[in-house]
N, C-alpha and C positions, 0 to 999 in steps of 0.2 A: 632681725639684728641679733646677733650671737648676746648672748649677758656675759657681764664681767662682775670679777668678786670684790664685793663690798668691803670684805676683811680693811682695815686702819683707816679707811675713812670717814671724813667728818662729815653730820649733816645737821641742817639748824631743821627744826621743826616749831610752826608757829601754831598757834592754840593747841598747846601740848597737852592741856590740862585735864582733857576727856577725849573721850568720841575715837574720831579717827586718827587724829592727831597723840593722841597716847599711845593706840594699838599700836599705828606704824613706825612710833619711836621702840616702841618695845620689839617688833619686829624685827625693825634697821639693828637693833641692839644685840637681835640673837644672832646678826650674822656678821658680829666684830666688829659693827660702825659706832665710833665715838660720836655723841648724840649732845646735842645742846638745845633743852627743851626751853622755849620762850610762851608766855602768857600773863593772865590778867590773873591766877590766883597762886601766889606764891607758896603756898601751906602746900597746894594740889601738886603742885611743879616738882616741887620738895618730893614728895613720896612717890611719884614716878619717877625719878629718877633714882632715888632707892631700893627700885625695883628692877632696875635696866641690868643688862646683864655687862656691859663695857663700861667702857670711862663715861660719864656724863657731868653736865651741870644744869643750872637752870637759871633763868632771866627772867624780871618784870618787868613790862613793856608794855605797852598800849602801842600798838601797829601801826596806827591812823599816826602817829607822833613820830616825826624825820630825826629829830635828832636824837630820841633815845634810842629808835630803833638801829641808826648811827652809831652811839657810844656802842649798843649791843654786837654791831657787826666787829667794833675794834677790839671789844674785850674776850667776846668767841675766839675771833682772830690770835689776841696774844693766848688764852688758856689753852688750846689744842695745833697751834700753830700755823693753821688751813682750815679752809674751807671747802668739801668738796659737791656739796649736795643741799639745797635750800628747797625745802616744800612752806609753799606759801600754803597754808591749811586754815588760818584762821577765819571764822567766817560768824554771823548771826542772821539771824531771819524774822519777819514778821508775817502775819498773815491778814486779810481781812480784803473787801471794799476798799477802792483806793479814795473814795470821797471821804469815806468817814473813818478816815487812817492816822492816826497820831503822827504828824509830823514829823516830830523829832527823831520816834523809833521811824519812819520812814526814811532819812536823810541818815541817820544811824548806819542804818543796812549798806548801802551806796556807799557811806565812810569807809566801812571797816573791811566791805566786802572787795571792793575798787580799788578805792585809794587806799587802804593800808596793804594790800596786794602789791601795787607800784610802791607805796614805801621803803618795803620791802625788799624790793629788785633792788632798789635805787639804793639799797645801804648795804646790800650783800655782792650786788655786781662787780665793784672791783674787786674782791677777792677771790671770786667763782672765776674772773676774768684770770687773775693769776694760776688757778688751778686747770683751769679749763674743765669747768667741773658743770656743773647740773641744777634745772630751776626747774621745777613743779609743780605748775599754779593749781590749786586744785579749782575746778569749774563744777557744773552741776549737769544735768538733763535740764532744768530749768534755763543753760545756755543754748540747750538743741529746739528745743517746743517753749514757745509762751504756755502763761497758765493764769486764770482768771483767779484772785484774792491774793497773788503774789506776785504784784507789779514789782514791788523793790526788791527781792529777792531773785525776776527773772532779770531784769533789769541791772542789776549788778554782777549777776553771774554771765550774764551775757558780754556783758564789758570784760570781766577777767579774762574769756575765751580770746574776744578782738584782739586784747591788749596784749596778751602772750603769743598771740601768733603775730602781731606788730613786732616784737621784742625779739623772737626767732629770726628773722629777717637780721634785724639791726646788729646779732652779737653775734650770730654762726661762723662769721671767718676769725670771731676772735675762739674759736675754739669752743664758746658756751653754748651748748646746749637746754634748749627751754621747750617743757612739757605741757602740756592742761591732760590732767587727769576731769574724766567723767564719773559722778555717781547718780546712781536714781536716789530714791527713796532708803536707805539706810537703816538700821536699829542702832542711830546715837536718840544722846538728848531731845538736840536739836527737834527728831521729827518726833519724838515720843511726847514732847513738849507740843508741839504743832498739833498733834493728834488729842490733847484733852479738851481743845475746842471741838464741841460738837460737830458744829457746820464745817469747819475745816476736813474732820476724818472724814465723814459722809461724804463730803465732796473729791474727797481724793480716791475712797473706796470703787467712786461710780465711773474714775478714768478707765480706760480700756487697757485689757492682759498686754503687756504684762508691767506697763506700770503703774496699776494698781494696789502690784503688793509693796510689804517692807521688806528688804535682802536685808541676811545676815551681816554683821561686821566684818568677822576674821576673813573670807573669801574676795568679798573687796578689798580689804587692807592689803590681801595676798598680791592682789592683783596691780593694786600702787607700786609693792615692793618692784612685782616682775618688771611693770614699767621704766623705776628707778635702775634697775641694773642691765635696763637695753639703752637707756639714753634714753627711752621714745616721746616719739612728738605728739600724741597722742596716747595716754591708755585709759580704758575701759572697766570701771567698776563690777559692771554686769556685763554678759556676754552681748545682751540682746543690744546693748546701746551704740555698738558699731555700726550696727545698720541703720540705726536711726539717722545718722548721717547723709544717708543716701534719698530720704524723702523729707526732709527737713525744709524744702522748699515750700512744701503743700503744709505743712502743720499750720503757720497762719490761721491760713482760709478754713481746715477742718477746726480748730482751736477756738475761732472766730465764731462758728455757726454752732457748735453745741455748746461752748459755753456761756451764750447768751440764754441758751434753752434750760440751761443746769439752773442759772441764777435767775431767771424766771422762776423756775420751781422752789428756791428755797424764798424768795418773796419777803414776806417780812422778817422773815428770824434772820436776815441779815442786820435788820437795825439796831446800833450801838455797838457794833465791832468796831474797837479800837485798833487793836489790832498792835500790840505792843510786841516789844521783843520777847519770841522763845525761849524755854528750855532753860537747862543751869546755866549754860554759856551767855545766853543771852541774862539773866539773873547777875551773873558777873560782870560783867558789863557795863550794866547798871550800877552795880555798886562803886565800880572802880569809878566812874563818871563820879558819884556822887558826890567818894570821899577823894576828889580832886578839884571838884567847888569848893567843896568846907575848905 
């Protein structure tokens, strides 16, 4: 599919505040799209978008929440006039044993990963609808292969995949088109985060080439953009994750039998993983949770 120029369109971006979610606003912004970054730390929101090169603004919102996410879609709406381009990006992760897994940052994951995904759609869709414009869920690898210590993390990623190609179905004669972006393993927070657990980076180091390593940022982010400006119903982080597509049937069952043997091997240093949420994003999270009890 030919690309088309991003020049004056709008796009909302959610977990703006780091990671991929910053890059590819900054990206969408080198190529003339007004940019409307939404997340949980408003100071961070604030300075990326002082750094964008087009018109922007920014929003706090907590995703998993319909009606702010609502007010957000109206108030995008009247300050840029449209909406042509929504990447669902925000996401958190946990790690660990799923016996001996904090609850909460379990059910956490699944909120913010799932359901503030469809929040999401559900607050930006009629306007996308009037634009005939573009959704972007981002997914994982973790929607293509299961993976043993990251039940809620495959688990939700898995669903955003379902869910977005449920939604493609539902809105394509109305002119909207809806993506799932694929990443492996990344250099955000998120997995730099993931990785100061001992057992977690050992464990992922022993997956097999090539998703064992960490890719760089910009070349993925690159690879979002190219997505966003074919429409595509699928794009690809890394090159190699296209084909993983093609044997995704059989992961299970190879999934199934070494990762019983991996967690064998690590034996007791598994006991007392909690297994709370990742990384700065996930740290924000938490706070914003906190200082919304108080």
């Amino acid at each position: 599919m030919s690309r088309v120029s991003l020049e004056g369109q709008v796009a909302v971006v959610t977990g703006a505040a780091r990671g991929v979610g910053e890059l590819l606003a900054r990206k969408l912004s080198a190529r003339g799209v007004k940019v409307a970054l939404v997340g949980l730390e408003p100071d961070a929101l604030k300075q990326v978008s002082g750094r964008l090169h087009s018109d922007s603004d920014h929003w706090y919102a907590d995703v998993t929440d319909h009606e702010a996410m609502s007010r957000v879609a109206a108030e995008v709406k009247e300050r840029f006039g449209k909406v042509d381009i929504v990447v669902a990006n925000a996401g958190v992760a946990t790690g660990g044993p799923f016996v001996d897994s904090d609850p909460e940052a379990w059910r956490r994951v699944i909120e913010v990963n799932l359901i503030g995904s469809a929040v999401t759609a559900r607050a930006f869709l009629p306007v996308l609808t009037e634009s005939r414009g573009y959704l972007l869920q981002i997914a994982s690898l973790a929607a293509i292969t299961p993976a043993p210590m990251m039940t809620a993390y495959c688990a939700s990623k898995s669903g955003v995949e379902a869910y977005a190609h449920s939604l493609r179905a539902e809105v394509g004669h109305k002119g909207v088109r809806v993506g799932v972006g694929y990443l492996s393993w990344t250099d955000t927070d998120m997995v730099r985060g993931a990785d100061q657990d001992e057992v977690m980076r050992e464990l992922r180091q022993r997956l097999p080439w090539p998703s064992n390593k960490t890719y760089p940022l910009g070349p993925a982010v690159d690879r979002l953009v190219a997505g966003i400006e074919r429409r595509s119903s699928h794009v690809y982080g890394q090159w190699w994750l296209r084909g993983m597509q093609g044997v995704r049937g059989y992961l299970p069952g190879i999934i199934g039998t070494v990762g019983q043997r991996e967690m064998r091997r690590f034996g007791s240093r598994l006991e007392g993983m909690r297994g709370g949420l990742v990384g700065a994003g996930g740290a924000a999270d938490e706070a914003a949770r906190a200082t919304q009890r108080n």
